[in-house]
C-alpha positions in Angstrom: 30.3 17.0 4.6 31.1 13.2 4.0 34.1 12.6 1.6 35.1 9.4 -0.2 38.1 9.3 2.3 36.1 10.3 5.9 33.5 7.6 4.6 34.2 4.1 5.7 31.3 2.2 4.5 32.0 -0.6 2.7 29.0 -0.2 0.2 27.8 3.0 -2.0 24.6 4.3 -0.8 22.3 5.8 -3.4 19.9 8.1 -2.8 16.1 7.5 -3.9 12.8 7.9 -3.5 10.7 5.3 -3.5 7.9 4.2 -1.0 8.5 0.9 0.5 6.4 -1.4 2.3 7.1 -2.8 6.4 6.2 -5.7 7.9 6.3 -6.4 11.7 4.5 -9.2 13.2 2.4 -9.3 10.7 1.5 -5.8 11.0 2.3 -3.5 7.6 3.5 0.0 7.5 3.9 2.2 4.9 7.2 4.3 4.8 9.9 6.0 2.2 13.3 4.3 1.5 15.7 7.7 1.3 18.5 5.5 0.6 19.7 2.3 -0.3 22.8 0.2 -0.5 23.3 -3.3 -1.0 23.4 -4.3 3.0 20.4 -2.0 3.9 18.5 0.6 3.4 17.4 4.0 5.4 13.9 4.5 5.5 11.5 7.5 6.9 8.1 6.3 8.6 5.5 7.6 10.4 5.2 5.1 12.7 7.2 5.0 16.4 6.6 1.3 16.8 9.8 0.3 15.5 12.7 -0.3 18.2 16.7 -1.6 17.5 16.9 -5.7 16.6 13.1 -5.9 15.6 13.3 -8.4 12.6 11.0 -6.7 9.7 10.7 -7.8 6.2 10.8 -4.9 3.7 9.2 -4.8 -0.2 10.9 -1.8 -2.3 8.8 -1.3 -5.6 10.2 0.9 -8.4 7.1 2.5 -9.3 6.4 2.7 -13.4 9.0 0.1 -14.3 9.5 -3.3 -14.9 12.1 -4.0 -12.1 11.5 -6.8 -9.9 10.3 -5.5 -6.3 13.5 -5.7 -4.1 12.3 -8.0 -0.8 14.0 -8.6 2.0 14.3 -10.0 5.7 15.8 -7.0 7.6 17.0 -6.0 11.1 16.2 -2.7 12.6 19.5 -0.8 13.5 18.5 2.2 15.0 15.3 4.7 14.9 15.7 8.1 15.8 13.1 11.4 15.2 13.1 13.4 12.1 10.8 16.2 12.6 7.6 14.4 13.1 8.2 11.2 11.6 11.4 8.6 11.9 14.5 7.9 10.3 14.9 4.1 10.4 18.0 2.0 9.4 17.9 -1.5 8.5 20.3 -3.9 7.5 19.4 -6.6 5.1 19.7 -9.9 6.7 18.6 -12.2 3.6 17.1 -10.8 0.2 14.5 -13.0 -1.3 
């Protein structure tokens, strides 16, 4: 279990679910942010296409409000298997 003490990060992270939209090379993938803070987010895809330092650009809707999409260039951190899809971390590099 992570504690407020054994937890360095310098930024909250709060947990959601909420589908969000990939874009690599043009290419766009559908995937669901699990978690977001304000330097990046953690997202689950389908898709193994994604490796460490790809440069994506992300588009989180909240679905059935009136919040602005959140958009955002991002770098891929690491990718690792869940099960039979991927849990992807990405750190914002500029939010738009």
């Amino acid at each position: 279990m992570i504690d407020a003490q054994s937890d360095r990060r310098n930024f909250r992270r709060m947990a959601i679910e909420s589908g969000v939209e990939v874009t690599l090379a043009g290419q766009k993938y559908e995937g669901m942010c699990v978690d977001l803070s304000a330097t990046g987010m953690s997202i689950t895809v389908s898709d193994n296409v994604f490796k460490p330092n790809d440069k994506v650009y992300v588009q989180l809707t909240a679905n059935g409000t009136s919040t602005p999409p959140l958009k955002a260039d991002a770098v891929v951190l690491r990718i690792q298997p869940l099960g039979d899809k991927y849990s992807m971390a990405v750190q914002f590099s500029q939010l738009s």
